[in-house]
Structures are given as C-alpha cells and as structure tokens.
Steps between C-alpha positions, in 0.01 A plus 500: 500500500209614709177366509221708597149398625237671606485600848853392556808613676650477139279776383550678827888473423447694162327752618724585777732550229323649277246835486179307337313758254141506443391401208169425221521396189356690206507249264212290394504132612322281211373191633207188476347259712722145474208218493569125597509479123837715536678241693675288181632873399829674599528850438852597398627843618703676176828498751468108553433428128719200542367333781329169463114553549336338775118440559354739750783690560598874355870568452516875611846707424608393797386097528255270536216555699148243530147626415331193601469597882265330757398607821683340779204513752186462253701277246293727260709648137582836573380708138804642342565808229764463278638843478709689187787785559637819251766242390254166406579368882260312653417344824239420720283593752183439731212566367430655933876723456424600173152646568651664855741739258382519157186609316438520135631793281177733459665547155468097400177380642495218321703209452697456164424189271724271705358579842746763601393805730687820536539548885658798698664480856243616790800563776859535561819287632811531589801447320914427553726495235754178573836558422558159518314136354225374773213274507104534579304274645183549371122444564488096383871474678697511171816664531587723186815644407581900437836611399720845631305807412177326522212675724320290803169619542288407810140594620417789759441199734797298400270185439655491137810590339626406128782639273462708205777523239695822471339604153162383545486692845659817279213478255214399798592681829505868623568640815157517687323834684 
C-alpha cells in the first residue's frame, strides 16, 4: 500500500500514473472553532461509530487524526476548526488553512445554535481517483487510511493532500473551470 505525503516522490509516483483533474467542491463545509475546553471531547465520524473515543482527537471516515496541534518553532497551540461533511463526517483543520480556502455561505451568515457556520470553498484542487487502498500523511503527521475507489485530493501547491471517500466526493466535488 502506498503512502503519500505531501511534496513526495510518492505523490509524484501517482501522478505519473495518473491524469490529476481539477477540482472545487460545491458543497458547504459546516464547521466551529474547537476551544481548549474541546480537548476532553472526541468527535466521532458516522463511518467510525464504533471506534473508542479519545480526548482531542476526531475519528474522520478514514482514521484518527489530533486537533490539539502546537507549533514546533513557537511552542504556541495552533487554533483548530472542527469541520462537518454531506454525510455527518468530520475532521479538522487550521484555523490559518481553513480561512486560506473557505468563507462563509452569504446564504447562512450566522452561526446556528450550536456554533456551526455554513462555509463554501474559495479555490480549487486536484484530484486522482485510486484504484487501489493508500495512505496520507497529513498536516499533524497522522497517517489515515482510504480504501480502492477512494479520491486523493492535494493543493495547487502540493503542500497538502488528504483522501475523500468515493460517495462523499460524489455528493461534494465537480469538475472545476
């Protein structure tokens, strides 16, 4: 099983093999600001319903991933968004990424009762169907999981890349202009 990182020959290797096709999401992302007082929680994605909760993580579809991040030059907490998908996913995000490629749904210009926003993609990426399982190493250095017929995704500058299950990406992606 591949791994893929960003800015790595792995990555490099898949697109060799691969025609990558521009993509943006139409979908709205819902997501809130996680707080130090976040850090006893676990958020549960619907797909990992049976995983055993853990404080400050978030099991997305496709694993566990940290949302208690520090700076490794500052030593400074790096502010994090918990973010919700078409299918009850979640994961998270910096609060610096986040702002860099979403903005909040003109439609929805406030938050709901429980502090979620309705946000829209502000740019595009790039996207490869796998026809086989891989791993992502993502921002914090977890590794998650995607299985055959799952989409990666990576950034314009290749600085990120992630996974995005086959039916989510069906009900969240289009082809991009």
């Amino acid at each position: 099983m591949i791994t893929i990182t960003p800015d790595s020959m792995g990555l490099d290797q898949v697109i060799s093999c691969s025609i990558p096709v521009k993509v943006k999401k139409f979908a709205p992302t819902w997501a809130k600001d996680l707080t130090p007082a976040d850090d006893n929680k676990c958020f549960v994605s619907p797909h990992r319903a049976g995983e055993t909760p853990e404080a400050g993580f978030v099991w997305t579809k496709e694993g566990k991933v940290s949302f208690i991040v520090f700076d490794e030059a500052t030593g400074e907490r790096i502010p994090y968004i918990l973010c919700r998908g078409v299918e009850g996913e979640f994961w998270p995000m910096a609060r610096a990424e986040f702002d860099k490629i979403k903005s909040r749904d003109p439609k929805h210009p406030t938050d709901d009762k429980d502090g979620w926003g309705t946000y829209v993609n502000t740019g595009f990426s790039f996207a490869i169907k796998m026809d086989q399982s891989f791993k992502v190493q993502i921002y914090d250095g977890s590794v998650i999981e995607a299985e055959a017929g799952d989409f990666l995704l990576f950034s314009p500058d290749r600085k990120s890349t992630w996974a995005v299950g086959a039916s989510i990406f069906a009900n969240s992606w289009a082809p991009a202009e």
